[in-house]
N, C-alpha and C positions, 0 to 999 in steps of 0.2 A: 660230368665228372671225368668222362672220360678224355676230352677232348684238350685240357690239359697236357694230358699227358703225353698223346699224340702230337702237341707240338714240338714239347720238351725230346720225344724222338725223332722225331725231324730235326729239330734244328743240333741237335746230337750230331745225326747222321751228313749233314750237310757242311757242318764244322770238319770233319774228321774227314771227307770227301775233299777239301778245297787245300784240306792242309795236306795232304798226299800228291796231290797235282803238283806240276813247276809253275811259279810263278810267271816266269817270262823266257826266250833265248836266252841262255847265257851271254854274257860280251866277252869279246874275245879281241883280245889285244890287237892282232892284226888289221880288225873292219876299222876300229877307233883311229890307226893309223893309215889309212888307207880311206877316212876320211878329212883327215889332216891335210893330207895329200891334195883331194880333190878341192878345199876352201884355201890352197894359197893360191895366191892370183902375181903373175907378174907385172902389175900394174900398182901402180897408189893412185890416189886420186888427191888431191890438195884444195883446198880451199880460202881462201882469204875476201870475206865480205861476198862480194858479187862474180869473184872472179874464180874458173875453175883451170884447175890444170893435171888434164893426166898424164903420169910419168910411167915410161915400162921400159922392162929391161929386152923384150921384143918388141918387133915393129907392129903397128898399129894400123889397121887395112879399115875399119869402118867405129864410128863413132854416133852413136843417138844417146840424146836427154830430149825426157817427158817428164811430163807435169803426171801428179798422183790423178787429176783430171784425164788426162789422155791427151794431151795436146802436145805437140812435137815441137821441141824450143829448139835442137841441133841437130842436124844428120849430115853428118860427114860421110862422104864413100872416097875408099880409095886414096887417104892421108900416108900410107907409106911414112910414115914417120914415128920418132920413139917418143914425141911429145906429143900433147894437144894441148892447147891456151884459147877458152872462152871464156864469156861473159854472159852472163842469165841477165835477161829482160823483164821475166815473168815476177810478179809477185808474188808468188808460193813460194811456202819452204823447204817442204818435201819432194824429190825428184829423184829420176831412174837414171842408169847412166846404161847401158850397155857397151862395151868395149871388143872389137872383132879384133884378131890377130891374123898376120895371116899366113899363120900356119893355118887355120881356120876354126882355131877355139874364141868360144861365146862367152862370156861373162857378161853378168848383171848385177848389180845392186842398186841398193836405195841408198838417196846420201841427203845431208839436210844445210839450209842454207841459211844464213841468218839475213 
């Protein structure tokens, strides 16, 4: 009979407990911008079938694509260039691109290939 009731104050107590707490950080305009910031990339990257080409508005110091496997399809060092124009061999669809600048910032993503 008791033990009822005991829940019913517990779970009283634990409701009115959780709802006093903050839920999470607040967000604050600045981080949201200042992650804005850090996902533009001065590059595009292009596509057409088999054929890849990235485009930046700085120059472009080193170049790697892999396979979601791990297997190294391109590694360019040292292209000094505002282009890059390859062709994938690989069968897979999914691939990494990493792009070096050389001021010395790193990008990476994944891009898909038909």
């Amino acid at each position: 009979m008791m033990r009822p009731i005991i829940r019913i104050i517990f779970l009283l107590f634990t409701l009115t407990c959780f709802s006093f707490f903050p839920q999470a950080q607040p967000v604050n305009n600045s981080e949201t911008v200042k992650e804005n910031e850090k996902t533009s990339k001065p590059y595009r990257i292009l596509t057409a079938g088999k054929s890849v080409t990235i485009k930046s508005t700085k120059t472009i110091k080193n170049v790697m694509v892999w396979t979601a496997g791990g297997h190294r399809i391109v590694e360019e060092k040292n292209l000094n260039a505002s282009s890059y124009n390859f062709r994938i061999t690989a069968n897979e669809k999914i691939f990494f691109v990493m792009v070096q600048l050389v001021d010395g910032k790193t990008y990476s993503e994944k891009i898909g290939i038909q």
